[in-house]
N, CA and C atoms of all chains as a GROMACS GRO file, in nm:
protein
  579
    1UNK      N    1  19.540  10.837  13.113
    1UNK     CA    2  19.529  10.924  12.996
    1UNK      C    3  19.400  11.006  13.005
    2UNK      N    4  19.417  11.142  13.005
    2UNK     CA    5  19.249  11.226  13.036
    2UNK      C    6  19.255  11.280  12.845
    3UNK      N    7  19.152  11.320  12.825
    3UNK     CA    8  19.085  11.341  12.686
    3UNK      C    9  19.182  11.440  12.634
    4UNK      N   10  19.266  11.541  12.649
    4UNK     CA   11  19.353  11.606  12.560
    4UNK      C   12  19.493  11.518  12.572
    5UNK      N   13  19.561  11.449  12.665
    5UNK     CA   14  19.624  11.364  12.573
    5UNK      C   15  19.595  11.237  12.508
    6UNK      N   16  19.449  11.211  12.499
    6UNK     CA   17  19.371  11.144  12.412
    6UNK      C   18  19.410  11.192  12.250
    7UNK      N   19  19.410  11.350  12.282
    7UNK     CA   20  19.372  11.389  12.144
    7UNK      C   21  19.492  11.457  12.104
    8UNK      N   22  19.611  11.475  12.179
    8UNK     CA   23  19.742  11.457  12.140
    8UNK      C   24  19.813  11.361  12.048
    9UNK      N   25  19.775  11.251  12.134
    9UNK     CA   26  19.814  11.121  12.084
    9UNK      C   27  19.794  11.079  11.962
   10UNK      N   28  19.667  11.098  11.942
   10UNK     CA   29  19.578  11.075  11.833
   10UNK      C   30  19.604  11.161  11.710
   11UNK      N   31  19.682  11.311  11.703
   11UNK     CA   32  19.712  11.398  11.598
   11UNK      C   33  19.901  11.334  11.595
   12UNK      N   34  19.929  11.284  11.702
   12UNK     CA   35  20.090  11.265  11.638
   12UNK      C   36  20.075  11.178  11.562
   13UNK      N   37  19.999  11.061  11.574
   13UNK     CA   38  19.998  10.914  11.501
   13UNK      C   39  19.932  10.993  11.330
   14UNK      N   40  19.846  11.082  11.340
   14UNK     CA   41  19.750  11.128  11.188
   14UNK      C   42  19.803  11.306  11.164
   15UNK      N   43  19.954  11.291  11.148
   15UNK     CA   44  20.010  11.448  11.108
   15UNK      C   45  19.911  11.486  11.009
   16UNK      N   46  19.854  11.444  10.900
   16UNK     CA   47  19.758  11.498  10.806
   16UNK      C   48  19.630  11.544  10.879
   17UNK      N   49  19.666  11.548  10.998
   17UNK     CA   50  19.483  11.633  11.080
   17UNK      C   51  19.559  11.716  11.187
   18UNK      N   52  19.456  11.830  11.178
   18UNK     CA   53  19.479  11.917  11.292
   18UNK      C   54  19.425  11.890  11.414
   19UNK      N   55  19.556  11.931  11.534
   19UNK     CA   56  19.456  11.878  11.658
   19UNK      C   57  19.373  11.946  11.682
   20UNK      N   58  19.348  12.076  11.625
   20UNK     CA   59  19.177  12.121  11.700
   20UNK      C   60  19.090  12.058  11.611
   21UNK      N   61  19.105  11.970  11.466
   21UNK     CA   62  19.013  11.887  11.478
   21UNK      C   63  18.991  11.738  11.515
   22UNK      N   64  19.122  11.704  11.561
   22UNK     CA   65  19.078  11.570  11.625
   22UNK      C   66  19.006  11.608  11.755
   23UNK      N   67  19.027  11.754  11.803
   23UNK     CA   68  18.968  11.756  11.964
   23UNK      C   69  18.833  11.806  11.934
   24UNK      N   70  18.771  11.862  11.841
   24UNK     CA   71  18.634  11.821  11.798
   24UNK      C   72  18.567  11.699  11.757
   25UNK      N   73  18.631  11.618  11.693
   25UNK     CA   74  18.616  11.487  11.620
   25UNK      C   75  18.570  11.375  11.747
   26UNK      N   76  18.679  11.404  11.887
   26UNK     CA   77  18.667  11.319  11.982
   26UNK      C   78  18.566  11.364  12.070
   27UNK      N   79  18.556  11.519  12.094
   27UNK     CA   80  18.415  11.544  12.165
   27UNK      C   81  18.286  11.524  12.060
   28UNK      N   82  18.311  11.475  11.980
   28UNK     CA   83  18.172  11.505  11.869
   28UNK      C   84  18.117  11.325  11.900
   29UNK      N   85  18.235  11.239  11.908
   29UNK     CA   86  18.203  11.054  11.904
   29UNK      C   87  18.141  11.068  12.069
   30UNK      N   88  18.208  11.148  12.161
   30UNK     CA   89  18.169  11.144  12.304
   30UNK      C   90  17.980  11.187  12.332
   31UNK      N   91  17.997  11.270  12.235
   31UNK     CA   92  17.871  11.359  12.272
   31UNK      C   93  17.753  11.286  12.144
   32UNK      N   94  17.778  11.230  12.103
   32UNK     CA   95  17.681  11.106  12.001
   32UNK      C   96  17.663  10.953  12.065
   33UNK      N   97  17.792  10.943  12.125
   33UNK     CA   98  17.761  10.793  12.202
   33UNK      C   99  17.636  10.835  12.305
   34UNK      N  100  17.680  11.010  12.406
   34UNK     CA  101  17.642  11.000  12.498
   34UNK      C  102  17.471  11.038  12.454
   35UNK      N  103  17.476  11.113  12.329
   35UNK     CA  104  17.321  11.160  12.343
   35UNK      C  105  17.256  10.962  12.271
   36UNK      N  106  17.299  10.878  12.237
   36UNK     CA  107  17.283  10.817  12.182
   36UNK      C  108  17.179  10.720  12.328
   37UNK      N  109  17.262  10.720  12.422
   37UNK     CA  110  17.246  10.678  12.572
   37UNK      C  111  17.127  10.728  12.640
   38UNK      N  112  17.096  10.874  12.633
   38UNK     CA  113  17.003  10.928  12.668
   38UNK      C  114  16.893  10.928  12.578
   39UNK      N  115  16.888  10.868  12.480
   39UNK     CA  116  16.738  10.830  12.418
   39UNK      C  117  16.734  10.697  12.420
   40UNK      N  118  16.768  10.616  12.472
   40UNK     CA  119  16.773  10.500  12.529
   40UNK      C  120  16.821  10.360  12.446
   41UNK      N  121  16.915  10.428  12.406
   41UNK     CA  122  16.965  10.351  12.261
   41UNK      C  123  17.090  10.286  12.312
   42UNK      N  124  17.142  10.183  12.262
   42UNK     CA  125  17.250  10.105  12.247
   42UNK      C  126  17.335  10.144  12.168
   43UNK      N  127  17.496  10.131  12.192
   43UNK     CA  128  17.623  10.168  12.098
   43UNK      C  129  17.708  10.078  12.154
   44UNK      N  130  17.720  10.032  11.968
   44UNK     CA  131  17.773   9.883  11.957
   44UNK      C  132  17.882   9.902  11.897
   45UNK      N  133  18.025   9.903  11.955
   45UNK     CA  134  18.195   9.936  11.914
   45UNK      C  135  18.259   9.797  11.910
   46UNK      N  136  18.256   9.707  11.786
   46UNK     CA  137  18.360   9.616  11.767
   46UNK      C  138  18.440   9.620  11.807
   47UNK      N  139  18.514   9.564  11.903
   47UNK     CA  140  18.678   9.550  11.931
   47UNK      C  141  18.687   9.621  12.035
   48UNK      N  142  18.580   9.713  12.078
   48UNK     CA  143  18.577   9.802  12.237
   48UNK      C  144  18.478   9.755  12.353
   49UNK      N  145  18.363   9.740  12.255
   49UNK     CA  146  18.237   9.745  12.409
   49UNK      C  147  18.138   9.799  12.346
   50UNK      N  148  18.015   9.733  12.414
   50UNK     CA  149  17.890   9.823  12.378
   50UNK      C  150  17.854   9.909  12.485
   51UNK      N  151  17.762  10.025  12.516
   51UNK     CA  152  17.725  10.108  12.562
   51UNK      C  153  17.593  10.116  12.629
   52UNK      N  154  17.506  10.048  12.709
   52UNK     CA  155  17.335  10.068  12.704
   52UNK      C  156  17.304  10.114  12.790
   53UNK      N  157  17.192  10.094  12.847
   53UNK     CA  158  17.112  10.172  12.930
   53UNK      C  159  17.044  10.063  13.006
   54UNK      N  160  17.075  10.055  13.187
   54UNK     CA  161  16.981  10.028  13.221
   54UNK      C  162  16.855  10.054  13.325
   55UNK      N  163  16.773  10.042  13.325
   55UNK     CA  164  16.666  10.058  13.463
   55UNK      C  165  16.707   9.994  13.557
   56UNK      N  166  16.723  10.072  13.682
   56UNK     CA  167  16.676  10.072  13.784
   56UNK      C  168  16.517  10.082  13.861
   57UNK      N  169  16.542  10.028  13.975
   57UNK     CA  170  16.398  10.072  13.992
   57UNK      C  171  16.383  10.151  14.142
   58UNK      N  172  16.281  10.193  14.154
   58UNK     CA  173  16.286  10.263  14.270
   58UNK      C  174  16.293  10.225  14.404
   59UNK      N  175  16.357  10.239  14.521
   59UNK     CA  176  16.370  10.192  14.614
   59UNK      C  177  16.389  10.308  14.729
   60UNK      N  178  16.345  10.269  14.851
   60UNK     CA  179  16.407  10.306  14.931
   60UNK      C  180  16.559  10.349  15.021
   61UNK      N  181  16.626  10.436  14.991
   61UNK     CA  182  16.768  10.399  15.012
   61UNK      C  183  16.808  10.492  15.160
   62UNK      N  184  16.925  10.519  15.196
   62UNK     CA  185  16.910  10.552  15.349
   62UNK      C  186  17.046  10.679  15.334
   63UNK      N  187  16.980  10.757  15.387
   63UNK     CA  188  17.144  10.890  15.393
   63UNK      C  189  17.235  10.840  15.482
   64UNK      N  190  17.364  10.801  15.426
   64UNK     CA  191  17.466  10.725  15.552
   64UNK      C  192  17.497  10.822  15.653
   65UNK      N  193  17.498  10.953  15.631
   65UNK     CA  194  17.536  11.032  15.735
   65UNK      C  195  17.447  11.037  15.840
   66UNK      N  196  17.293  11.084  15.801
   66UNK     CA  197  17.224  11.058  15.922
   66UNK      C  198  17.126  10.941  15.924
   67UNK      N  199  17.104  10.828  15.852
   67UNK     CA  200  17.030  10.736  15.896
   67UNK      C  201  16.949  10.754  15.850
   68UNK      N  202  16.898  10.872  15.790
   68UNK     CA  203  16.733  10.866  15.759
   68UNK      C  204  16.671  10.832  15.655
   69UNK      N  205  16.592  10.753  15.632
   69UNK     CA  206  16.523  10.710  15.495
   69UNK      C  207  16.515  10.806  15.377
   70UNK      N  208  16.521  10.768  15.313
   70UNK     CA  209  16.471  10.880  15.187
   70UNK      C  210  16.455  10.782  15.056
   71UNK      N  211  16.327  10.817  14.958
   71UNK     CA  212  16.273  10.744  14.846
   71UNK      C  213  16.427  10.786  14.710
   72UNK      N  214  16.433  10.672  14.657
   72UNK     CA  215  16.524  10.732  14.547
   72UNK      C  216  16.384  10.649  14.445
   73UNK      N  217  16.445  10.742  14.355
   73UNK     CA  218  16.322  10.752  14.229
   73UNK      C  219  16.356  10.635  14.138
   74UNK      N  220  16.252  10.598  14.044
   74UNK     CA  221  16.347  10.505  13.974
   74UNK      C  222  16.399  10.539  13.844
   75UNK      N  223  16.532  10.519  13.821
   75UNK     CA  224  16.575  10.561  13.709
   75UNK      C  225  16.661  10.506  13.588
   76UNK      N  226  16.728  10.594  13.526
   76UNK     CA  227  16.841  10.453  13.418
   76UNK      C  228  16.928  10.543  13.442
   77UNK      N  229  17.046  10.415  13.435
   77UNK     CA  230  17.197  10.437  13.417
   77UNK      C  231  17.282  10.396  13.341
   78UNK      N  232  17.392  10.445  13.289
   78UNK     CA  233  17.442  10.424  13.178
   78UNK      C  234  17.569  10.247  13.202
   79UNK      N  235  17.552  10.186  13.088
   79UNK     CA  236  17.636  10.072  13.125
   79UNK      C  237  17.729   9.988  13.025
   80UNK      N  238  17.840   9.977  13.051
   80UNK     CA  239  17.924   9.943  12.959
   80UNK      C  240  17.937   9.804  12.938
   81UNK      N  241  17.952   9.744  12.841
   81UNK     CA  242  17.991   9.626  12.855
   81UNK      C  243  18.131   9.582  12.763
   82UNK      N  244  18.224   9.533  12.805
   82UNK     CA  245  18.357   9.526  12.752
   82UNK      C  246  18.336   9.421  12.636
   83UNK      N  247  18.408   9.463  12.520
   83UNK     CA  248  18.404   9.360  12.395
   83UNK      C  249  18.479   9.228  12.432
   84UNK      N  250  18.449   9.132  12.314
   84UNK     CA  251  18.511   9.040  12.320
   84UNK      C  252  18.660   9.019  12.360
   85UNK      N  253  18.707   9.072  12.219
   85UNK     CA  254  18.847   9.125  12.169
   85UNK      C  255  18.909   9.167  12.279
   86UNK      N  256  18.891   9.308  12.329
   86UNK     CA  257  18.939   9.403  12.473
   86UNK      C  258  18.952   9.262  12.538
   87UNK      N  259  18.834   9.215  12.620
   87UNK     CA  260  18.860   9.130  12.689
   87UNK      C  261  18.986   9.023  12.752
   88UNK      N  262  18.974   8.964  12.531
   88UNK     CA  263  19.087   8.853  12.570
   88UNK      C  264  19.196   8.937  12.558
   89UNK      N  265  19.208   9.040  12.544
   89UNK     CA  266  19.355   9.065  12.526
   89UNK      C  267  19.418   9.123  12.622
   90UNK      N  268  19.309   9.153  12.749
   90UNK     CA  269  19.338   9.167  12.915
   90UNK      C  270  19.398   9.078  12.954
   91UNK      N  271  19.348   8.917  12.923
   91UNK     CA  272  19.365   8.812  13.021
   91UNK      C  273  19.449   8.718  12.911
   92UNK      N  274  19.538   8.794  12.802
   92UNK     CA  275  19.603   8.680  12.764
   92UNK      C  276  19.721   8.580  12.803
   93UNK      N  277  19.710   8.455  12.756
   93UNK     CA  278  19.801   8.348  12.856
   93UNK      C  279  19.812   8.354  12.988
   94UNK      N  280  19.655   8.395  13.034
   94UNK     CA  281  19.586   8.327  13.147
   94UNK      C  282  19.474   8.219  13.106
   95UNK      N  283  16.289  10.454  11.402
   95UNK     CA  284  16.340  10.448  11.533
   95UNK      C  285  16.473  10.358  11.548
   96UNK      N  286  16.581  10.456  11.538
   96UNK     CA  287  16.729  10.404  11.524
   96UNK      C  288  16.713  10.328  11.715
   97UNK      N  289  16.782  10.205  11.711
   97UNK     CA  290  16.834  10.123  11.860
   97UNK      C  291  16.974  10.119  11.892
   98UNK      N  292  17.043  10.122  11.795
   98UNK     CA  293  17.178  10.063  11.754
   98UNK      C  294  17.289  10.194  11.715
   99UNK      N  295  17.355  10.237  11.770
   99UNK     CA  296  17.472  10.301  11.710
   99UNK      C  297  17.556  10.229  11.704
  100UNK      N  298  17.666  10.268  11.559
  100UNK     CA  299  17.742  10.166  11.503
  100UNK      C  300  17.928  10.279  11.494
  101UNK      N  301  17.971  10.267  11.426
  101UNK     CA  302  18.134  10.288  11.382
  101UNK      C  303  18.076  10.398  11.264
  102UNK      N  304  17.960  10.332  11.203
  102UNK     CA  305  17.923  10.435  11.025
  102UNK      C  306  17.890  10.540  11.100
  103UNK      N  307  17.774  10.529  11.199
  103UNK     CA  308  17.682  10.634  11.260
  103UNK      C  309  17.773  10.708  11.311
  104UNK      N  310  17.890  10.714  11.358
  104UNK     CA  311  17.989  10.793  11.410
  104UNK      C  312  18.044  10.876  11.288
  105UNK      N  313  18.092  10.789  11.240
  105UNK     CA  314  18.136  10.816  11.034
  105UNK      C  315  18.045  10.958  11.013
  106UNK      N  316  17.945  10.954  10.975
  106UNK     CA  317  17.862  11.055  10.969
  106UNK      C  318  17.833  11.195  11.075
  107UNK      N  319  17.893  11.124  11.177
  107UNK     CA  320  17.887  11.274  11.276
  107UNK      C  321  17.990  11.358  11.268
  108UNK      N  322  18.074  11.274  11.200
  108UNK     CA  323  18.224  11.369  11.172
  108UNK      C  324  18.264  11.435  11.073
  109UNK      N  325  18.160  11.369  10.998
  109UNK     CA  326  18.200  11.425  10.855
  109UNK      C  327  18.179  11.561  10.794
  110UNK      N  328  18.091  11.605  10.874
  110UNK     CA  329  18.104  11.794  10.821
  110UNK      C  330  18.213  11.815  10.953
  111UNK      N  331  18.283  11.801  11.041
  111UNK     CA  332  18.379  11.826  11.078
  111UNK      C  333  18.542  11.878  11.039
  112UNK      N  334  18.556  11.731  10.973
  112UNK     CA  335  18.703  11.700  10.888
  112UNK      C  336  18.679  11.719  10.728
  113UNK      N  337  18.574  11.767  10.695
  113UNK     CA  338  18.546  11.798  10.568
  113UNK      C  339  18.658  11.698  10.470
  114UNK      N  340  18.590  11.569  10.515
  114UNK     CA  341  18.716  11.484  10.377
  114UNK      C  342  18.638  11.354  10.344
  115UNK      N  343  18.689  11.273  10.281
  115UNK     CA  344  18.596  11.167  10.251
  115UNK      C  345  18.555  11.121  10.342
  116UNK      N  346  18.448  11.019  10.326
  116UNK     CA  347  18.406  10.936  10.432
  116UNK      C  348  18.474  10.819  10.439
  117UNK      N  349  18.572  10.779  10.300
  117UNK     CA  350  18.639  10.649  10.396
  117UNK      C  351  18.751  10.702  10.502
  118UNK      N  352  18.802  10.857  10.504
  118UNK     CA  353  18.916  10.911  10.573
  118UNK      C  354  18.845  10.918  10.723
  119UNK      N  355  18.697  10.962  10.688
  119UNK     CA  356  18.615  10.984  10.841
  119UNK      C  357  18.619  10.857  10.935
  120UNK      N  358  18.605  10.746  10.843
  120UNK     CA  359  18.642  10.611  10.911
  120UNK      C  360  18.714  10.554  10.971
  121UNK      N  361  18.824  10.609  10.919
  121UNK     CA  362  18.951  10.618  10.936
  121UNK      C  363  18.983  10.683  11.033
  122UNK      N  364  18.941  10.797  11.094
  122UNK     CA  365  18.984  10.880  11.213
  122UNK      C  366  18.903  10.808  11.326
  123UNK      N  367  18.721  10.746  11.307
  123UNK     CA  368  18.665  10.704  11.423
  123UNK      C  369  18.694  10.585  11.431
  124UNK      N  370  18.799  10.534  11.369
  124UNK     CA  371  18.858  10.405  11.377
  124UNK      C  372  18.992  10.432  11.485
  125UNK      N  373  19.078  10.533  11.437
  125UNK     CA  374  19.179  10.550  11.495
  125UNK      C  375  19.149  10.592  11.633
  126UNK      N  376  19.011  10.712  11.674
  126UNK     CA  377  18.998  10.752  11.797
  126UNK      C  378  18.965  10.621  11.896
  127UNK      N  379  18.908  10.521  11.856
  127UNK     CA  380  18.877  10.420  11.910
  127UNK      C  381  18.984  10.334  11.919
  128UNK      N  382  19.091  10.310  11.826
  128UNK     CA  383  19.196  10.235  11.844
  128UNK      C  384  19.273  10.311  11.951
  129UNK      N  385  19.283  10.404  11.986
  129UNK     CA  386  19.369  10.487  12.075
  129UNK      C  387  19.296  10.401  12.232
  130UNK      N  388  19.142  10.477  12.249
  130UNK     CA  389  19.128  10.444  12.388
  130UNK      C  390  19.145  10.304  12.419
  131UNK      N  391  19.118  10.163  12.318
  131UNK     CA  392  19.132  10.064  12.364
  131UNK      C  393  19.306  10.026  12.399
  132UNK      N  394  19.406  10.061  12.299
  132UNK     CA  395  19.521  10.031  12.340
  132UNK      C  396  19.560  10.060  12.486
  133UNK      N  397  19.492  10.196  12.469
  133UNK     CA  398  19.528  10.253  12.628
  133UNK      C  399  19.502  10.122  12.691
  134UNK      N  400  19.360  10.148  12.720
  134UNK     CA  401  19.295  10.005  12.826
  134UNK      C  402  19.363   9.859  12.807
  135UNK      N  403  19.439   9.830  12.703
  135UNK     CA  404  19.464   9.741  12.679
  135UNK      C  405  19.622   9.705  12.755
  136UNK      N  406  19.686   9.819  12.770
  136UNK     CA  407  19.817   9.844  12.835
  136UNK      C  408  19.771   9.864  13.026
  137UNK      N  409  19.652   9.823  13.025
  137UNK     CA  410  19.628   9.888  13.167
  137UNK      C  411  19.621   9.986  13.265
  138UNK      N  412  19.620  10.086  13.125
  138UNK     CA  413  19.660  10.230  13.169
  138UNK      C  414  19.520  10.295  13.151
  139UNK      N  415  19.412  10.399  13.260
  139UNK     CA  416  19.346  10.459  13.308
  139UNK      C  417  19.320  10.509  13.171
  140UNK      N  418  19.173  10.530  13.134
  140UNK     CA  419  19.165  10.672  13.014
  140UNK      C  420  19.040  10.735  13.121
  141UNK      N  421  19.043  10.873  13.124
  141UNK     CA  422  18.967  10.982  13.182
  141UNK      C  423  18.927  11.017  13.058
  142UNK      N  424  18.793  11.054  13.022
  142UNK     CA  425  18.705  11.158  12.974
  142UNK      C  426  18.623  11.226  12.990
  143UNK      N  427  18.668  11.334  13.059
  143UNK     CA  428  18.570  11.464  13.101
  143UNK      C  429  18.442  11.462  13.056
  144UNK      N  430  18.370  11.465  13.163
  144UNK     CA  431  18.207  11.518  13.063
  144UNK      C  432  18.153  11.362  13.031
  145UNK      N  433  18.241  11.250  13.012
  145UNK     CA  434  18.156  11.131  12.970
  145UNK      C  435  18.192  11.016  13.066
  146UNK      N  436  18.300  10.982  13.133
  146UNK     CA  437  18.309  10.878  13.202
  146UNK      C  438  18.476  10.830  13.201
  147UNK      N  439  18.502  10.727  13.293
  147UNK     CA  440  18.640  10.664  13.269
  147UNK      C  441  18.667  10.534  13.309
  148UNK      N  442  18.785  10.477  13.222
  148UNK     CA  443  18.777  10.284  13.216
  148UNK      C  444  18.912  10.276  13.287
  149UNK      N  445  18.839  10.170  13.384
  149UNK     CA  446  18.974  10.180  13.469
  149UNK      C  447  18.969  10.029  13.466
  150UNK      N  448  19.080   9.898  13.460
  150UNK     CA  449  19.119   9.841  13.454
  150UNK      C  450  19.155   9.731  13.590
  151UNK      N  451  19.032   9.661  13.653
  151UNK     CA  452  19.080   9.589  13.790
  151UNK      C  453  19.102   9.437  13.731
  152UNK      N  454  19.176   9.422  13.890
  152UNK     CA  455  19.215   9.282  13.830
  152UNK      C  456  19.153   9.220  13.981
  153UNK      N  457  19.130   9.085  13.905
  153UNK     CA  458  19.010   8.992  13.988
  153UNK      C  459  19.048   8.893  14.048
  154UNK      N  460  19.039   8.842  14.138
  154UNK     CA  461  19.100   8.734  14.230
  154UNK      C  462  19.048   8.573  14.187
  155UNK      N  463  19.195   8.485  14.174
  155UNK     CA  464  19.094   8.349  14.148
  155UNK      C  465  18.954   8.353  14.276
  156UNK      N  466  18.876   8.252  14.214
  156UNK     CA  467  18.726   8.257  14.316
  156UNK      C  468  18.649   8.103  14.291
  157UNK      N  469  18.609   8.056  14.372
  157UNK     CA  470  18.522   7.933  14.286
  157UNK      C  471  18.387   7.978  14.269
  158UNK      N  472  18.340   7.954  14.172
  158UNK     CA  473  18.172   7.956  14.144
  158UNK      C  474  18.098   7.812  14.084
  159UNK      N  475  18.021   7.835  13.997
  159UNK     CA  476  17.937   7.696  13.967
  159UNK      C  477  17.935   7.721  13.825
  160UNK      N  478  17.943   7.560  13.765
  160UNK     CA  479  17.880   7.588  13.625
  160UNK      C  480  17.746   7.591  13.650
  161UNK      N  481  17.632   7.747  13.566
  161UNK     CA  482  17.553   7.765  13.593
  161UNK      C  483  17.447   7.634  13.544
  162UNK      N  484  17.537   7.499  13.422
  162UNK     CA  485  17.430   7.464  13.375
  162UNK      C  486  17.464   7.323  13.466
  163UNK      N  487  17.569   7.252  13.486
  163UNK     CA  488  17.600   7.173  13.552
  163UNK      C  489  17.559   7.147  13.739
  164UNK      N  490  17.597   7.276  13.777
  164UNK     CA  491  17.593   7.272  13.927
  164UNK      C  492  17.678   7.264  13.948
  165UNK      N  493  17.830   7.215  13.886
  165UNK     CA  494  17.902   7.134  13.915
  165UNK      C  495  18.018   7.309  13.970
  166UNK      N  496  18.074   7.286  14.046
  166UNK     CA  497  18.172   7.387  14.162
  166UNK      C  498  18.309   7.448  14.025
  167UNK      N  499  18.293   7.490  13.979
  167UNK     CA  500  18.433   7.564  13.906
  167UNK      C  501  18.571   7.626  13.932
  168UNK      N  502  18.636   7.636  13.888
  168UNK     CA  503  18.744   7.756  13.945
  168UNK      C  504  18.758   7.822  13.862
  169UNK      N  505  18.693   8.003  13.919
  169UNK     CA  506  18.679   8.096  13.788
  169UNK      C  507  18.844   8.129  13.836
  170UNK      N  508  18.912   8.138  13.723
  170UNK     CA  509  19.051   8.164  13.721
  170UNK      C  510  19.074   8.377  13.751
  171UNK      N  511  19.201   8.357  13.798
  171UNK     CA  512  19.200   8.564  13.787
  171UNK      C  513  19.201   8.595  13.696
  172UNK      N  514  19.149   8.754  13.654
  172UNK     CA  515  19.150   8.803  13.549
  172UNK      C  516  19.142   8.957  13.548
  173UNK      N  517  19.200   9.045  13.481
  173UNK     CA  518  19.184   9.180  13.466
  173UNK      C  519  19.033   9.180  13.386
  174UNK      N  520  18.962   9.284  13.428
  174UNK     CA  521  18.840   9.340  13.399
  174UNK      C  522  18.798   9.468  13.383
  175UNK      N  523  18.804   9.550  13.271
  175UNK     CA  524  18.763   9.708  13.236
  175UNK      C  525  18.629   9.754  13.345
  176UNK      N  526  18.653   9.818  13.395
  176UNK     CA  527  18.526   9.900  13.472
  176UNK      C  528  18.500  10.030  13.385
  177UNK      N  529  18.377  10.046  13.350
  177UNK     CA  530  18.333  10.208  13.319
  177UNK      C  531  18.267  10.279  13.401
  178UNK      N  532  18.339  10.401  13.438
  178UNK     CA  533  18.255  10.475  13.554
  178UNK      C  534  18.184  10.621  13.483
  179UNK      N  535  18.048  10.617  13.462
  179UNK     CA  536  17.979  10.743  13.378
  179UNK      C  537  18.048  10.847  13.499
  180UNK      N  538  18.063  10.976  13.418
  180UNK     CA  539  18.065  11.081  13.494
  180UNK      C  540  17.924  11.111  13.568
  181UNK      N  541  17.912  11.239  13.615
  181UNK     CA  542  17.786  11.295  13.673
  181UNK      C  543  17.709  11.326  13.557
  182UNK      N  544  17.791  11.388  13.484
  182UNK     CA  545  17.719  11.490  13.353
  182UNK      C  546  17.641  11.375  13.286
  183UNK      N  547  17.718  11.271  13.253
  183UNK     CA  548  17.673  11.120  13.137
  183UNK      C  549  17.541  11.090  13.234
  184UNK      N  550  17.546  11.029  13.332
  184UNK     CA  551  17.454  10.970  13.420
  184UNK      C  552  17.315  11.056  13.446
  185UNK      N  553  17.345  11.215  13.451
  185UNK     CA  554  17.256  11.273  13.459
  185UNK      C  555  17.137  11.308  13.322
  186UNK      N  556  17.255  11.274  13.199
  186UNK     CA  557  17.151  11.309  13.048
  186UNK      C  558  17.081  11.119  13.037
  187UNK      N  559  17.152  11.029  13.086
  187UNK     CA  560  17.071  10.958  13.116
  187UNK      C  561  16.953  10.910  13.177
  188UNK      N  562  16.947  10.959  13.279
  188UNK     CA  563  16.850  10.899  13.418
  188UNK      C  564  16.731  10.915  13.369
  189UNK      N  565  16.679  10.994  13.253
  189UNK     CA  566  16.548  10.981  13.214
  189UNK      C  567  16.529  10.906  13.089
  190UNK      N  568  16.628  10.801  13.038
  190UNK     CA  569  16.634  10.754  12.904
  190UNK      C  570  16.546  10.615  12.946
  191UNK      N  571  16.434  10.583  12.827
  191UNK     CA  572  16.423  10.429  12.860
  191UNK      C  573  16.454  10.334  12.753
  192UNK      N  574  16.517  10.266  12.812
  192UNK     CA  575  16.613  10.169  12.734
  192UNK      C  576  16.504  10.085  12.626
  193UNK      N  577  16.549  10.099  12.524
  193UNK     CA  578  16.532  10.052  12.383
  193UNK      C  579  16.532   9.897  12.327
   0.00000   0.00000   0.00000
């Protein structure tokens, strides 16, 4: 499923909304989680997953094509962690 | 100094959007969220441009240890959500320090 039949989906189930505003509504939660991420904040979704941030640190890493060393800087990356809920309901009656 | 985004904090970003109440705003960042998890929940791929995508692997029985015991386990198989940030997500990140 890519983000406009995200937001298809999402206006057949809520006929009382227009889809150009559920397709604002869904880039507006995307673009708040994500600026939420880049100030180094946590987003905490009951029943989905939380969202954080973590450091890396800097290391040496190697260009596979030619072998040659090169410094990677140290930085943060964004990281999901799957909810409870989601979880069990992957692996149920396992 | 906000740490925490929540379901309300979303509530509020929408709400000069859909110009309607805020329990209806709840109601929609409830529903947009009920959408992507069902997806994931059916095992089916969600793509989102610009932010990242949850793709759904499944994990091989394996033995490990109870970490408090020592004692040898059998972690059983299991499907497991992966999130992969896009470039764009990863890049408004890389200068964030975590909170």
């Amino acid at each position: 499923m890519i983000k406009s039949e995200l937001v298809q989906r999402i206006a057949e189930r809520n006929p009382h909304l227009y889809q150009r505003d559920v397709e604002n509504v869904v880039n507006a939660i995307l673009d708040e989680i994500a600026g939420a991420m880049a100030r180094g904040d946590r987003v905490e979704l009951r029943g989905f997953g939380a969202f954080s941030v973590k450091r890396r640190n800097a290391r040496v890493g190697r260009n596979p094509r030619t072998g040659t060393h090169v410094e990677v800087q140290e930085k943060s990356v964004p990281f999901f962690k799957t909810g409870k809920e989601l979880r069990e309901r992957l692996n149920e009656g396992s | 100094m906000r740490q925490n985004l929540t379901r309300a904090d979303l509530t509020e970003t929408i709400y000069p959007i859909v110009k309607t109440s805020r329990r209806d705003c709840a109601a929609i960042v409830d529903a947009v969220i009920a959408e992507i998890v069902e997806t994931i929940a059916v095992g089916e791929e969600v793509k989102l441009s610009g932010f990242g995508s949850f793709v759904v692997r499944k994990k091989a029985e394996r033995m490990g240890r109870n970490p408090k015991s020592g004692e040898p386990a059998r972690i059983t198989p299991r499907r497991i959500v992966v999130f992969r940030a896009s470039r764009l997500l990863k890049a408004r990140v890389s200068k964030a320090v975590p909170s």
